[in-house]
Each structure stands twice: as structure tokens, then as C-alpha cells.
C-alpha positions as CSV (number, residue, x, y, z in Angstrom):
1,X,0.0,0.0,0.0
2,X,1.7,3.5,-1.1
3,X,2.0,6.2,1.5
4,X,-0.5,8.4,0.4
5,X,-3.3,5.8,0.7
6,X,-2.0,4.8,4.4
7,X,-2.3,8.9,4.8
8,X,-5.5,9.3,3.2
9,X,-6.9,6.4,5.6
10,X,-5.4,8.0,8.4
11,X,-6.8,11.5,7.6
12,X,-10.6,10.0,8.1
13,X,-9.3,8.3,11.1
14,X,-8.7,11.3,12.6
15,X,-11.7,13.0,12.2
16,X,-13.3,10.7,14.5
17,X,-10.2,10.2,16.6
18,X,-9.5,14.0,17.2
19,X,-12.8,15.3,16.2
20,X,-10.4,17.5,13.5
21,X,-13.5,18.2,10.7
22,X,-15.9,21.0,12.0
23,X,-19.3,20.1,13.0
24,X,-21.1,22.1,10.1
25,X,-20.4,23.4,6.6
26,X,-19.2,27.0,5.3
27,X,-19.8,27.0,1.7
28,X,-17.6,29.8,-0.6
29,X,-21.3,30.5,-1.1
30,X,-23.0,31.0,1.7
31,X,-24.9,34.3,2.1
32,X,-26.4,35.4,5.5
33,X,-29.4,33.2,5.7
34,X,-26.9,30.3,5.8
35,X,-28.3,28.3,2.8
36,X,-25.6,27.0,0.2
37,X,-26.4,28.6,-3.1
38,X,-25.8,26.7,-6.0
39,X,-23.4,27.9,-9.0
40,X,-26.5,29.4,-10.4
41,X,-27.0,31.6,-7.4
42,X,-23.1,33.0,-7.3
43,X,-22.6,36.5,-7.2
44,X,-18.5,36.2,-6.5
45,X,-16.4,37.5,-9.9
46,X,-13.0,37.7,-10.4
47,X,-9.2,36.5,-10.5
48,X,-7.1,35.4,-7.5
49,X,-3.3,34.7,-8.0
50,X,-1.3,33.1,-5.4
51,X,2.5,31.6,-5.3
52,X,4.6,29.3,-3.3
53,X,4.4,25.9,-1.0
54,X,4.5,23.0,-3.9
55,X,3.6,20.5,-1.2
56,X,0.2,21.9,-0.8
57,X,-0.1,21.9,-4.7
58,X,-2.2,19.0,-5.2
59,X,-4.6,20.0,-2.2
60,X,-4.5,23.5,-4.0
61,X,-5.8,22.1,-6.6
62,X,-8.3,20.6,-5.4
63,X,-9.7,23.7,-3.7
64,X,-9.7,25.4,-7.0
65,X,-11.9,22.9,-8.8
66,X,-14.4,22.9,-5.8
67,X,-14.6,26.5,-5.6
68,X,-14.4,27.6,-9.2
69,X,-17.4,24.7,-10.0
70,X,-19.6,26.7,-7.7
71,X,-18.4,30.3,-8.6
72,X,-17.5,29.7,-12.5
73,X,-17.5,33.6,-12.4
74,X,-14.3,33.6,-10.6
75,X,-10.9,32.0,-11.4
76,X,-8.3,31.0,-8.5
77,X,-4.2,30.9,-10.7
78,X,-1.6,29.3,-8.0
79,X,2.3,28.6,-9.2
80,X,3.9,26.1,-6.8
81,X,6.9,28.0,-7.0
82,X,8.0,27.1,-3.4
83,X,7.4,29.0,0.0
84,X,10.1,31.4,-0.4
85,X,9.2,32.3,-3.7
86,X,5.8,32.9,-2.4
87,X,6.7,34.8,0.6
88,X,8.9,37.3,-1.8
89,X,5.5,37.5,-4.3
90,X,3.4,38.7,-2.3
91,X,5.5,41.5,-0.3
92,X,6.4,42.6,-4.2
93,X,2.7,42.8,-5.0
94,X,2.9,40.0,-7.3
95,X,0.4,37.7,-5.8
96,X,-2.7,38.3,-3.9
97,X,-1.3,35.3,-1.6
98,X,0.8,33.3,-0.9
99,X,1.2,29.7,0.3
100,X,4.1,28.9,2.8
101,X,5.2,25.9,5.1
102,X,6.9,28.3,7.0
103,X,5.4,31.9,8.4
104,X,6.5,35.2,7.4
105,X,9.7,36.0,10.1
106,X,9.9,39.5,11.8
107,X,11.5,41.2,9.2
108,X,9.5,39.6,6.4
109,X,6.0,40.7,8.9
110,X,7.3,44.4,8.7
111,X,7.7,44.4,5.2
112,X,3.9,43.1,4.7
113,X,2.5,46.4,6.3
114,X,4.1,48.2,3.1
115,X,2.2,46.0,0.7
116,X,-0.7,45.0,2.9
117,X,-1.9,47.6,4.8
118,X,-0.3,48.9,8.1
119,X,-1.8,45.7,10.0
120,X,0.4,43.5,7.5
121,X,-0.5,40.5,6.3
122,X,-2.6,37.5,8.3
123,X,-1.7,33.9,8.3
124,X,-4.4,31.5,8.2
125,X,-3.4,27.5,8.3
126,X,-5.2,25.7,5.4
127,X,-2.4,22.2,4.8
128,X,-1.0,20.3,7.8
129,X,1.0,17.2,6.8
130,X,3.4,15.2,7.9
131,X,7.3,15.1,6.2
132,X,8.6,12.0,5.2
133,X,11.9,10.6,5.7
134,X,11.7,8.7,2.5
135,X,13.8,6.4,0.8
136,X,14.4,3.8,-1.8
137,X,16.0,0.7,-1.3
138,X,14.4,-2.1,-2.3
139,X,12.4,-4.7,-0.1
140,X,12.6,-2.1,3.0
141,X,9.2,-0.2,3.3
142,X,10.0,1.1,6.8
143,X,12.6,1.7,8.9
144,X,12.8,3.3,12.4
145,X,14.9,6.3,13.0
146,X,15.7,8.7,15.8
147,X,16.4,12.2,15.6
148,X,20.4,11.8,16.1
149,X,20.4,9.5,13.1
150,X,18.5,10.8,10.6
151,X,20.6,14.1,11.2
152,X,24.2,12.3,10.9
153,X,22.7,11.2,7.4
154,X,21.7,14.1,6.1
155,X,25.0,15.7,7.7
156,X,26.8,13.4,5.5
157,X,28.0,11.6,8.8
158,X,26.2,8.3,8.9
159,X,27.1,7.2,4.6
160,X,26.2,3.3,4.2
161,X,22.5,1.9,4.9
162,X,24.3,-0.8,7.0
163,X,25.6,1.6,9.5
164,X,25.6,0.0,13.2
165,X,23.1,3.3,14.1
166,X,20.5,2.2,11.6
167,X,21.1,-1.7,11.8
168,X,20.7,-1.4,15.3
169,X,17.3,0.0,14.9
170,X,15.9,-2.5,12.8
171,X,17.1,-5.7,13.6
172,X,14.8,-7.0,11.1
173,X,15.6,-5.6,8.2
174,X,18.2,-6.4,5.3
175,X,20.2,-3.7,4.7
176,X,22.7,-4.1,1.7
177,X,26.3,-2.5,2.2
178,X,25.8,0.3,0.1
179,X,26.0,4.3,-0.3
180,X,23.1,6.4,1.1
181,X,22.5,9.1,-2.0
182,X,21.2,12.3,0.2
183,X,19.0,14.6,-1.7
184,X,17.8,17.7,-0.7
185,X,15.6,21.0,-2.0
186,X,17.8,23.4,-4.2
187,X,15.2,26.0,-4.0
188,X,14.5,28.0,-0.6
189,X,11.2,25.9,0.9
190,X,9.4,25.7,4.1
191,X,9.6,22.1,3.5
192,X,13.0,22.5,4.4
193,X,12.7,24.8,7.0
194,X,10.6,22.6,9.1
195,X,13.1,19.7,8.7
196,X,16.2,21.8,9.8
197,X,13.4,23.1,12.8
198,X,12.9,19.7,13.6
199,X,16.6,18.4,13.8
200,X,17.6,22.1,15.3
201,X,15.1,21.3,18.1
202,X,15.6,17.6,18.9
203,X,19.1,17.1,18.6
204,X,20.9,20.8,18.3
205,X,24.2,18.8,19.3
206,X,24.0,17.1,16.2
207,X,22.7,19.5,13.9
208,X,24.2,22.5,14.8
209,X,23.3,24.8,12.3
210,X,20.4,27.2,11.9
211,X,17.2,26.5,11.1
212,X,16.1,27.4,7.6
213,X,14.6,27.6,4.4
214,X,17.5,27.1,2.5
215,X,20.0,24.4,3.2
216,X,22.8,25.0,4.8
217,X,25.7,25.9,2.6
218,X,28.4,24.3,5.3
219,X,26.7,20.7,4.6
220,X,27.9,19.9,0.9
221,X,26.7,16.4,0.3
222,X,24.8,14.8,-1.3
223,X,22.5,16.1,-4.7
224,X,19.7,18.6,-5.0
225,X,16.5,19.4,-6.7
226,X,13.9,22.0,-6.7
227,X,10.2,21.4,-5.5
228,X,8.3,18.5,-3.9
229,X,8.0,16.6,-6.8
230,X,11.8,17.4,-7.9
231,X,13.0,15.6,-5.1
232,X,10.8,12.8,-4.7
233,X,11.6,12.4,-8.5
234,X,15.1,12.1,-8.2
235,X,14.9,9.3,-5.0
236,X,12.7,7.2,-7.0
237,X,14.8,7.2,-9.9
238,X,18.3,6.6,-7.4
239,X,18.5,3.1,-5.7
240,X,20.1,3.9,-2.2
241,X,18.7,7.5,-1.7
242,X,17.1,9.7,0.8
243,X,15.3,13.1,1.1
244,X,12.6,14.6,3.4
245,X,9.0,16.2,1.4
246,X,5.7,16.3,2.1
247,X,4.0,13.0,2.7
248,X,1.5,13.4,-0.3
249,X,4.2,12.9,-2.6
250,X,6.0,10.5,-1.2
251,X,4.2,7.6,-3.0
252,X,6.0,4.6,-3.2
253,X,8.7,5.0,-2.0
254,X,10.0,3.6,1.8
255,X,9.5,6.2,4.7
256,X,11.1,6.5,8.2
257,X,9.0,5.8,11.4
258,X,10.3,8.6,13.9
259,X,11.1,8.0,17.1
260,X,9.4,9.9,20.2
261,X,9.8,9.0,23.6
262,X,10.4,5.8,23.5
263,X,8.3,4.4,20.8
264,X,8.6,4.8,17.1
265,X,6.2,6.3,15.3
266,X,4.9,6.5,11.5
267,X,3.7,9.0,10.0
268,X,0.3,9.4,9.6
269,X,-2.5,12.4,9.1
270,X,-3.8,11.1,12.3
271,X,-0.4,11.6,13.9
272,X,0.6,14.8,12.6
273,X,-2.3,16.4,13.8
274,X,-1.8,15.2,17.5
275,X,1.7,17.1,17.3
276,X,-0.3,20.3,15.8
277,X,-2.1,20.7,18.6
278,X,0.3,21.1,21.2
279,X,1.5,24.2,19.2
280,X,2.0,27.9,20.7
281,X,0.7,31.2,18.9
282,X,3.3,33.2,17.5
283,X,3.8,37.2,18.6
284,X,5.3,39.9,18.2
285,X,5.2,43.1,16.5
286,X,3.9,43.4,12.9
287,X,1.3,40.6,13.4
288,X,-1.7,41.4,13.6
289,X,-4.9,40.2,15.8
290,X,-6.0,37.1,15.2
291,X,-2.8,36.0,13.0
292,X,-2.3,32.1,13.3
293,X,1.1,31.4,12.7
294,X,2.0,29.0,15.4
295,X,5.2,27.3,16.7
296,X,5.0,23.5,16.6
297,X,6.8,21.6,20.1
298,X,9.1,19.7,18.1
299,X,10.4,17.8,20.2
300,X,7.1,16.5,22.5
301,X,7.5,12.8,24.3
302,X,3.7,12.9,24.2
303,X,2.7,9.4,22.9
304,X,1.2,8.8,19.4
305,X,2.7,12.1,18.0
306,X,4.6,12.6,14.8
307,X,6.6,15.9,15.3
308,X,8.4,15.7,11.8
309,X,5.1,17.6,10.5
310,X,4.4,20.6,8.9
311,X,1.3,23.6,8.8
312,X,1.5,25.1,5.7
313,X,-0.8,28.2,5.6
314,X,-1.9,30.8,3.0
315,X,-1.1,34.0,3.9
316,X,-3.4,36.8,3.0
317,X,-2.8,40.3,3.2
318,X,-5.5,42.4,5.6
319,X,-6.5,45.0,3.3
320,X,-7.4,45.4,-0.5
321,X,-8.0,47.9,-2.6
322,X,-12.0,47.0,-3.2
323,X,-14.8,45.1,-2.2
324,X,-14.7,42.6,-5.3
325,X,-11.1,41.4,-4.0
326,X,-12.3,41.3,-0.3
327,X,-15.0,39.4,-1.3
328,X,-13.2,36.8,-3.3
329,X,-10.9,36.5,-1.1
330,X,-12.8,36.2,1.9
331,X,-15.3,33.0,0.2
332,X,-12.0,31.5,-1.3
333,X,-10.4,31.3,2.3
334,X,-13.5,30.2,4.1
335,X,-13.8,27.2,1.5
336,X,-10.5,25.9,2.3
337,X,-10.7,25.8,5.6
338,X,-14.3,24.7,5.7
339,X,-15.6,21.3,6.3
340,X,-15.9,20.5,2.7
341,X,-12.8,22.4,1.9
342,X,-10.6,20.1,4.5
343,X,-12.4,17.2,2.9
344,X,-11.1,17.7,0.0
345,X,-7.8,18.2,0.9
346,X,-7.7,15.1,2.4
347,X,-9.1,12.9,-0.4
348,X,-6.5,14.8,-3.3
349,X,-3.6,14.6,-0.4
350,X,-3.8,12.9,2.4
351,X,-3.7,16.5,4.6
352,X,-5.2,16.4,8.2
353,X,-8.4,18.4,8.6
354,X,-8.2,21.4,10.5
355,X,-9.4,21.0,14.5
356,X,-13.1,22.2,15.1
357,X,-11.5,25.0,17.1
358,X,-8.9,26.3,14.9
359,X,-11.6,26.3,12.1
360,X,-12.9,28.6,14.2
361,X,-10.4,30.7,14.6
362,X,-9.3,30.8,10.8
363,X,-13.2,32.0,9.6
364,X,-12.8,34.7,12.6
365,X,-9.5,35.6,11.2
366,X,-10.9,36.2,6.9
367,X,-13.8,38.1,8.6
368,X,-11.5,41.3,9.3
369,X,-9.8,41.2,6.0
370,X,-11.3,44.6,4.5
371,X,-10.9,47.3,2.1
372,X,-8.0,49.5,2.6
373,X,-8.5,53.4,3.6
């Protein structure tokens, strides 16, 4: 069974498990009155543009079709250019959004009030996934990993799959005496940002460098590629190699079960969204009310959790220039964090729904996006 089916699975699991799906619908649609209109009945026109996180691309999709099929007066354009790419678009004025694994950082939220509006720009969470560890080697689907280890492979430390620090591990498994290819993003990505959080986090006496969203030019190993799919690409075509992307793409490939605590852990929708919700808001100046960026606890003990994960939001600014945009904007953001919208995501993805309460919180939030004075 690939990944993304074991995800998917997981992902409805959760909804029960976690109550994670809310307990109605918002429709793009809705008016007042709180019927759904049908397509018919749509009074939304006009063009959104948005840039950046490739992992959520197929879940972007997704939300596209849905919306666009009951509003075919509006069109939704999104390049999966990668989060930094994104992040740069939209404080340019080159997108109306943008699309990020990782959230704007203080000088980035300073900027946005030039673009956006002097309350900047509002981060509203619309993807969480877990990353994969993944892997080809053939006849291993799984292997179990802590922290210390998958960082001395990516550090170019740990080189040959037969290593005593992954044989160890997995008793089990046959592991051929071979090179571990590393691959990484070449591109700056919140993929990759959340990875070097994680190791940063759990193990900062291993992985002593910085997190970020481009990777580090002191580790020169391995080979590179740009976007999601880039990498996964070139790990499926290279016997022996390794990378870290969004679990949505990982397909077939072989993924790492993580270890927390003392257990080990696979990743799951079901799983990710256990570690999401030990997150803290973040603050600070240039954010403004109601922003949800959030800082995951990477490196929990609590049982069941897959910290490896990431929240990829769509960033928003808090003001445009008319009442058309605000509208449209507005009825595309409620629809991908509705019910139906989270749905969606799941079945195209394997994503986690969003919690009942941060559902909540995210409608709140695309409420006091308005026209700018």
C-alpha cells in the first residue's frame, strides 16, 4: 500500500479520533441566511493569483476545482513556486497570496505592512501534513529512525544503509552495504525549513546549524532538486537515496518511522495532527490580531505524536484595494478551511483536517480582512 493511501486512511481516522472536521459546513457561497447557493446563485467575480508551498499543490488544486465549479464567475491561478518564492510575491505585489510551510519571520511581517496595509498580512493555516523521511532501497518499506540518526545522514555523517546506528534499529531488516545518495531541496522551501526546525530542536548537538529555508551551505553532500515533486523524482529514480518532502508525494517510495519517547512512530495524518495541537501562537510586533502562525513543540515525548510535521498556511494580506477582492478572497479562504474544503484536501492529499476549534479561529481571522482606507 503506497504512503499516500496509508495517509488518506489515516486522515478520516482522525476526524473521528480528534474530532479534526468541524461540525457544520461554510460553503464559498454562503450568504447570511446560511443556505448553500448553487453555482447558479453566485454572485462572487473575479481573478485570484497566489504563489509558493509545492507541497500543498495537489490539495491546491483541489480547492480550486471545488470553488471555481460553484463560482465559474471567478478563477483561482496558483504557481507552486516554493514557500520562499511565495513569501517574496506577495510583499512585491505580485500575488494576492501566498502559500508557505513556513510563516513570514519579523523582518519579512514588517515588510507586509508596506504591501498589505499597516496591519500586515494574516496567516491563516489551510495544509497540515506530515514530512517524510523517504527512501528507496528495495524490499525495506519502513525503517525506524531517531532524531540523532536521521541528522548524521543528512549531515553526511552516517554514509552506508548498514551503519551499526540504523542496523541497530531494525534488527529486522536487510540492509545491503551500500552508499546512502542524500538529496535535498535546491530551492528555498518551508519544506525545508521545518526539517532543519525539527533536527535544530531535537538534537541541536548534532545538527548544529540554523534552522532554515534554504540548506545549509556548510553541509555539501549529497545532490539537490527543486520542489516537492523534484526531489521525490530524483529518490525514485536513485537506488540507495534519501530526502525529506511532504508525505503526499511520497508515494511509493520507503518512509522512516520517527522516534518519540520511546516508541517509534509513523507517520500518519492522524499523527501529525496530534503534534499540531500542542502548538504555541506566535507574537510579536507586525502581526496582527487574530494572525495564526504558530510554533510546533518539536520535540514532544507525548505518545502517538509525529513531530516531523508541517502547517503550511496561506497568507493573506488584511487589506485590499476594493470590495470585489475582499469578497473573493474572503469566500476562497472560508472554503479551504471549511468542512468540505478540509475534505477535500484530504481525499487529493492525504492533509489532516483542520481541528473544530482552529476552524474557528481561521473564519474569525478572513472576517477582518477589508478594504484599505
Amino acid at each position: 500500500m503506497s504512503v499516500i493511501r496509508i495517509v488518506r486512511s489515516a486522515a478520516l481516522l482522525s476526524v473521528a479520533a480528534l474530532a479534526l472536521s468541524a461540525c457544520g459546513s461554510d460553503s464559498a457561497t454562503t450568504p447570511a441566511g446560511g443556505s448553500t447557493p448553487s453555482s447558479a446563485e453566485s454572485t462572487l467575480t473575479g481573478t485570484l493569483s497566489g504563489s509558493g508551498a509545492s507541497s500543498q499543490d495537489s490539495a491546491m488544486q483541489a480547492w480550486i476545482a471545488g470553488f471555481t465549479a460553484a463560482n465559474p464567475d471567478t478563477a483561482v491561478q496558483y504557481s507552486p513556486d516554493g514557500s520562499g518564492a511565495g513569501r517574496k510575491a506577495l510583499l512585491a505585489g505580485g500575488v494576492q497570496f501566498a502559500g508557505s510551510d513556513s510563516y513570514l519571520d519579523d523582518e519579512e511581517a514588517a515588510a507586509a505592512a508596506e504591501t498589505c496595509g499597516p496591519d500586515g498580512a494574516l496567516h491563516i493555516p489551510a495544509y497540515i501534513s506530515p514530512i517524510a523521511v523517504a527512501f528507496n532501497l528495495p524490499g525495506v518499506d519502513s525503517l525506524n529512525m531517531d532524531a540523532a540518526t536521521i541528522a548524521k545522514i543528512f549531515r553526511g555523517e552516517i554514509t552506508a544503509w548498514n551503519d551499526p546506528a540504523i542496523a541497530g534499529a531494525n534488527p529486522d531488516a536487510e540492509l545491503p552495504d551500500s552508499a546512502i545518495t542524500v538529496v535535498h531541496r535546491g530551492d528555498e522551501s518551508g519544506t525545508t525549513k521545518n526539517f532543519t526546525e525539527y533536527l535544530s530542536a531535537v538534537v541541536p548537538e548534532v545538527w548544529t546549524e540554523k534552522a532554515s529555508g534554504e540548506w545549509p551551505a556548510t553541509i555539501g553532500n549529497g545532490e539537490n532538486a527543486s520542489g516537492t515533486g523534484g526531489v521525490v523524482s530524483l529518490v525514485t529514480s536513485t537506488e540507495g537515496a534519501i530526502t525529506y518532502a511532504d508525505a503526499s508525494a511520497a508515494g511509493d517510495l520507503g518512509t522512516v518511522r520517527v522516534k518519540v519517547g520511546e516508541d517509534y512512530v509513523p507517520l500518519s495524518a492522524e499523527a501529525a495532527a496530534k503534534a499540531v495541537e500542542a502548538s504555541t501562537p506566535v507574537t510579536g510586533e507586525g502581526r496582527p490580531a487574530g494572525d495564526l502562525a504558530m510554533d510546533l513543540d518539536r520535540d514532544t515525548a507525548e505518545s502517538g505524536a509525529y513531530p516531523l510535521v508541517l502547517v503550511s498556511y496561506h497568507v493573506w494580506c488584511t487589506t485590499y484595494e476594493d470590495q470585489e477582492t475582499v469578497d473573493l478572497v474572503r469566500a476562497f479562504g472560508d472554503y479551504v478551511v471549511s468542512e468540505e474544503g478540509q475534505a477535500t484536501a484530504a481525499e487529493a492529499a492525504g492533509s489532516a483536517p483542520l481541528s473544530e476549534a482552529l476552524r474557528g479561529k481561521a473564519v474569525t481571522a478572513l472576517e477582518g480582512i477589508s478594504v484599505s482606507k
